[in-house]
N, C-alpha and C positions, 0 to 999 in steps of 0.2 A: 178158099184156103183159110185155114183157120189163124187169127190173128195172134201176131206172137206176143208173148207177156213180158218181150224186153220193149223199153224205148227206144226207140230212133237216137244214134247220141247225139244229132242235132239237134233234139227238141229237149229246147231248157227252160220255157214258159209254161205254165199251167194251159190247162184249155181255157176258148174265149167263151165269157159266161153266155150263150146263147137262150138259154133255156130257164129255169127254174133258179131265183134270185137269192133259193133257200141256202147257198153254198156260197161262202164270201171270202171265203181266203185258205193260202198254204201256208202248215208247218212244217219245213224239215225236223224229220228224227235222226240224233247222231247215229251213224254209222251204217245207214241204211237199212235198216233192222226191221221187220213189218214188227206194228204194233196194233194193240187192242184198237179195232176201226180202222185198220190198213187191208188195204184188199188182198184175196186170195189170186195165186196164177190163172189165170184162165177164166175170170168172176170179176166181170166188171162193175163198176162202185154205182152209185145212183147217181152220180153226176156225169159218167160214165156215161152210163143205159142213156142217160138224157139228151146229151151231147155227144155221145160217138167219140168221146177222148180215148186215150189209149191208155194201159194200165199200168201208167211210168210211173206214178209213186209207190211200186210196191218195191224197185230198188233201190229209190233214193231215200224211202221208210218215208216220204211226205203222208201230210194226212187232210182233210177240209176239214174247215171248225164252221159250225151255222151260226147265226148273229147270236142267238142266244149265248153258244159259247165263248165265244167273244166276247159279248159284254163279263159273263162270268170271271174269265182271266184277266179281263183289264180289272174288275172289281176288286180281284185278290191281289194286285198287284198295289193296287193305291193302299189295301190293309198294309201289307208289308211294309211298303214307302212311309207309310202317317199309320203306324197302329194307333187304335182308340185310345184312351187313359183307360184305369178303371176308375171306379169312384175313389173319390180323396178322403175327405172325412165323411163318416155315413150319415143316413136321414136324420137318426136321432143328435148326431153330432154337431150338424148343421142348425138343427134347432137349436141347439145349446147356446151355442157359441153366441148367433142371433138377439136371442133372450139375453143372457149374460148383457151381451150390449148394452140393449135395450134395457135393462136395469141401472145400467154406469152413466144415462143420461143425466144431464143438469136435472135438477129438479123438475123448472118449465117444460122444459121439454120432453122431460118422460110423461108429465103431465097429458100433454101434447098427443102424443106418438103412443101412450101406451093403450088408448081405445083401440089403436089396429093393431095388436098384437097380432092377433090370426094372420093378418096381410102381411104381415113383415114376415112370420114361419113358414107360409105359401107360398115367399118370395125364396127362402131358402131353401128351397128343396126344390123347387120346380125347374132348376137347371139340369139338374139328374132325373128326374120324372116326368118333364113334361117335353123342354126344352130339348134337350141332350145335343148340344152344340160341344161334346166334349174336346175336343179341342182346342175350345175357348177356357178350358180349365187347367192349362198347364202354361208354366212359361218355364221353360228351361234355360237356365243359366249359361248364355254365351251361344245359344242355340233357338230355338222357336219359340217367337214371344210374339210375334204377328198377332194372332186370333185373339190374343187375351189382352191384348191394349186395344185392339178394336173395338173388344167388349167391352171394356171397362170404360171405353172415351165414350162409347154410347151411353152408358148406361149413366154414365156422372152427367151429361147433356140433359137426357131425361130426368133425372131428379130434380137439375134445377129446372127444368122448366115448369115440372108438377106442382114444385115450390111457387113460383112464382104466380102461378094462377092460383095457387090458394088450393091446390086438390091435394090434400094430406092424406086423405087414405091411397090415392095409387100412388103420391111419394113412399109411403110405406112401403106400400108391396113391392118398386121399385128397390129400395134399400135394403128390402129382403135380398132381392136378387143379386144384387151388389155384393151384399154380404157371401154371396155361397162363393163369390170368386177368389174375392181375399180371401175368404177364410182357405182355400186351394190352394193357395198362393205361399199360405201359412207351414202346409202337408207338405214336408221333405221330399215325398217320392213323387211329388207332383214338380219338381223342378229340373229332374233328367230324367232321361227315358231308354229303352232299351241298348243306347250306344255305351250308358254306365256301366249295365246288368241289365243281359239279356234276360236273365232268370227274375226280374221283377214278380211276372206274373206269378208266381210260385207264392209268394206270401204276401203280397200288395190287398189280398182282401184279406186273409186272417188278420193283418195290421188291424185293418181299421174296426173291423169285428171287439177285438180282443178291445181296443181304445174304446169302443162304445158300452162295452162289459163292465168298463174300471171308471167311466165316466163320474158316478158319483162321489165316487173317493179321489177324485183329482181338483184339487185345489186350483182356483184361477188365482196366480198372484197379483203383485204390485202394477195397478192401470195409472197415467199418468198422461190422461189426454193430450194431442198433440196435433191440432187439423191439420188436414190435410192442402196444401195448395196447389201439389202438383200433381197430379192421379199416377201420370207413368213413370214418374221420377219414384215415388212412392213404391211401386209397384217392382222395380231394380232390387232397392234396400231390400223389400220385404224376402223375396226371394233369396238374393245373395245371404241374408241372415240363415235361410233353411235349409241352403243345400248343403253347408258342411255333416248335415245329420244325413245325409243321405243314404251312405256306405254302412255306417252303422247301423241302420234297420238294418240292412242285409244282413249285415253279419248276426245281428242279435236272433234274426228268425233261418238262418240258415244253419247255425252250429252253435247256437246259445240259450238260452233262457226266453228268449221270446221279448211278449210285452218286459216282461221284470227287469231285463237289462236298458232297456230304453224309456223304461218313464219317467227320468231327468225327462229325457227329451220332450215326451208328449207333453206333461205341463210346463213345460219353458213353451212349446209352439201353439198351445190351447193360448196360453195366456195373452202371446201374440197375434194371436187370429181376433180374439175380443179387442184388445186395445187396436188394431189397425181398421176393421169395424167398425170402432167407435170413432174412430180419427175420420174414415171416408162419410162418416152421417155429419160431423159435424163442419169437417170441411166444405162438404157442399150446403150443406144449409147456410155458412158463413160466407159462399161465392154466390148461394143466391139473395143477398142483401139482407140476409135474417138474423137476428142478433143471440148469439149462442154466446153463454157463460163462460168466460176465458178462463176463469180459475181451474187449476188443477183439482182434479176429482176428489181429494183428500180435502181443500178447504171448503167447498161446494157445500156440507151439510154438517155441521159439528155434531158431533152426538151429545146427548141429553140424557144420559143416564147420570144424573147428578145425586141421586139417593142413596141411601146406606145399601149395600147386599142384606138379603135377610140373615138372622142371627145363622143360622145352619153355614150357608156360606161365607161367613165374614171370616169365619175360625182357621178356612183354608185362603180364601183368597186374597190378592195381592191387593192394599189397600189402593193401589194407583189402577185399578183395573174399570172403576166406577168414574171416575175421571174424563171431561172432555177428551176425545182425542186428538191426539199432535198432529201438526201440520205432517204431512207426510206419510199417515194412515192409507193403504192404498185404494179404498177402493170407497164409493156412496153406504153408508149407514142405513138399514132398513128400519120402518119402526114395526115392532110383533104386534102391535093392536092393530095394524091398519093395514098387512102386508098380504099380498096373494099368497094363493099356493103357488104357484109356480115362483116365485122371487122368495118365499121360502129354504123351496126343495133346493135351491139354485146355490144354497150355502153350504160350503162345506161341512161334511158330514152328518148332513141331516136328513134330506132322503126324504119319499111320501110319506114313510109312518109318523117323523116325529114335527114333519111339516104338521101335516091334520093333526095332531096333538096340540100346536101350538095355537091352529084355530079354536079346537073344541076346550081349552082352557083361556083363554083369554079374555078378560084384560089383564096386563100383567104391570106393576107397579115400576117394577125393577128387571133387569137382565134374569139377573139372578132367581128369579121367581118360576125359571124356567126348571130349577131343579126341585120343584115341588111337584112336579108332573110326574104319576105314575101310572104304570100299565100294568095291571093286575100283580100290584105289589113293587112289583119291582120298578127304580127309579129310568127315566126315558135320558136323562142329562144330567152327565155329571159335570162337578167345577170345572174339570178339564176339559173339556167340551164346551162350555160356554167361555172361559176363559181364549181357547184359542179361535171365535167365530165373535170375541166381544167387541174388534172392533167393526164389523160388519153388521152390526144391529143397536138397535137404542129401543127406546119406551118413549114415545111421544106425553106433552104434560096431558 
């Protein structure tokens, strides 16, 4: 007699796996329903054929998943639970920021630190490139901050110890690393996550694109060192300070103007991603026994353009513009005869072209010497332009 394709209504357990280990579990489907992989009446399943079970999941709509799919739906399941971040600020923006830094050191210490340049920009990208612990790159405010003090308590451990034996170039690269997290830390949409706005993903990369775009025209303001003592106490502030911007990206890339509406914000949190940066380099350098410059960045290096402007620009500029600068200038002083390209281009509104300008004319007597540079005719710098970046450079004697 041929066997019926109802179950028994006694039998409410799966068959016992006798056979073949390929089959590891039952799903009920609501309502009983055969679905895509539910067996037909009269068409026994492969575990079935295998085992002599009867073909009772075809009224209760069960189905077997093989470990494969198992693991598959436990995978998609933990996405859901902890979705990834995406990146916070991009590659080129994490080098920025890094650099920046690494410019606003004491004098010694840039000294110091500025041979690993590469290592310290290695160190900032390699959390999204190499790394990709991203979940160590978000801390949201009043919600998941686990991963990112873990990181950060590591990684300030390892500094000092790198310090301490004397190995400055993998303290470097270390403090790169350090850097890519504050500066995350610094990114508004890095401090809540889909329970804010589901629709993050929607414009969470145009963000940071459009902010890599406008990078050059984004002024870093007032730094005003501050070490660091406490990494995760630190790491509260910094956060709490970002996430009131948080709604507002939304808004600005969901029914506004985009970047144009929020670049208050981006250079208010640029600015703060460099000065907390420079706060975690010098905090741990100062916890590991090393003696770091306590003065504020502003008294650190006077400027030395003590000379007349040339006659061209004297006629517009402001005679107090040649003038040491005041306590309170926010940021280290470069000099144009001695300065990279990269701590150049790093100055507001200057960029590669008028960077290399400033190498392929130099030496330069005066600030102002800067407006005698021209590019087939026409002038590279005007008063205004060196007036608003004057107090960020000088002319060594």
């Amino acid at each position: 007699m041929a066997q019926s394709p109802h179950p028994s209504p006694h039998h409410h357990s799966p068959p016992a796996r006798t056979g073949s280990p390929q089959w590891v579990a039952w799903v009920p489907r609501p309502g009983g329903r055969p679905t895509w992989g539910s067996p037909t009446p009269g068409r026994p399943t492969r575990v079935q054929a295998a085992e002599g079970a009867s073909p009772r999941h075809r009224s209760t709509g069960s189905r077997l998943l093989s470990p494969h799919s198992l693991l598959a739906l436990l995978v998609l399941g933990l996405a859901v639970a902890f979705p990834l971040p995406l990146a916070a600020w991009s590659y080129h923006t994490h080098r920025k920021i890094s650099s920046d830094a690494l410019n606003r050191l004491p004098p010694a210490l840039f000294a110091r630190f500025s041979p690993y340049k590469d290592r310290i920009l290695q160190g900032s990208t390699d959390p999204d490139t190499v790394i990709k612990d991203f979940t160590s790159h978000v801390y949201h405010v009043g919600g998941f901050t686990r991963d990112a003090e873990r990181r950060v308590t590591e990684l300030w451990a390892r500094i000092l110890d790198n310090l301490r034996r004397g190995d400055d170039g993998e303290a470097a690269y270390t403090m790169g690393l350090l850097s890519h997290y504050i500066a995350d830390f610094n990114q508004p949409l890095h401090t809540a996550g889909a329970a804010e706005d589901a629709n993050e993903s929607d414009y969470h990369s145009a963000f940071e694109k459009e902010v890599q775009g406008q990078l050059s025209k984004i002024p870093i303001g007032d730094i005003r060192p501050d070490p660091v003592t406490d990494p995760l106490a630190r790491l509260e502030t910094i956060a709490t300070a970002a996430h009131p911007h948080y709604s507002a990206i939304g808004a600005a890339y969901r029914r506004g103007n985009r970047f144009f509406d929020v670049r208050p914000i981006v250079e208010r949190q640029l600015t703060a991603a460099v000065q907390h940066v420079l706060d975690y380099w010098l905090g741990a350098l100062r916890a590991a026994g090393q003696p770091i410059d306590a003065a504020p960045v502003a008294t650190l290096r006077q400027s030395q353009d003590t000379l007349a402007p040339t006659a061209a620009a004297a006629t517009t500029a402001p005679t107090t513009a040649a003038t040491p600068r005041p306590a309170g200038s926010p940021t280290l002083a470069i000099d144009l005869n001695t300065a990279t390209l990269d701590q150049l281009k790093d100055l507001p509104g200057i960029g590669e072209k008028r960077a290399r300008a400033i190498l392929e004319n130099r030496p330069f007597k005066t600030i102002y010497d800067l407006a005698k540079i021209q590019n087939f005719g026409r002038k590279l710098f005007d008063v205004k332009l060196i007036e608003r970046i004057a107090d960020r450079i000088r002319v060594g004697p």
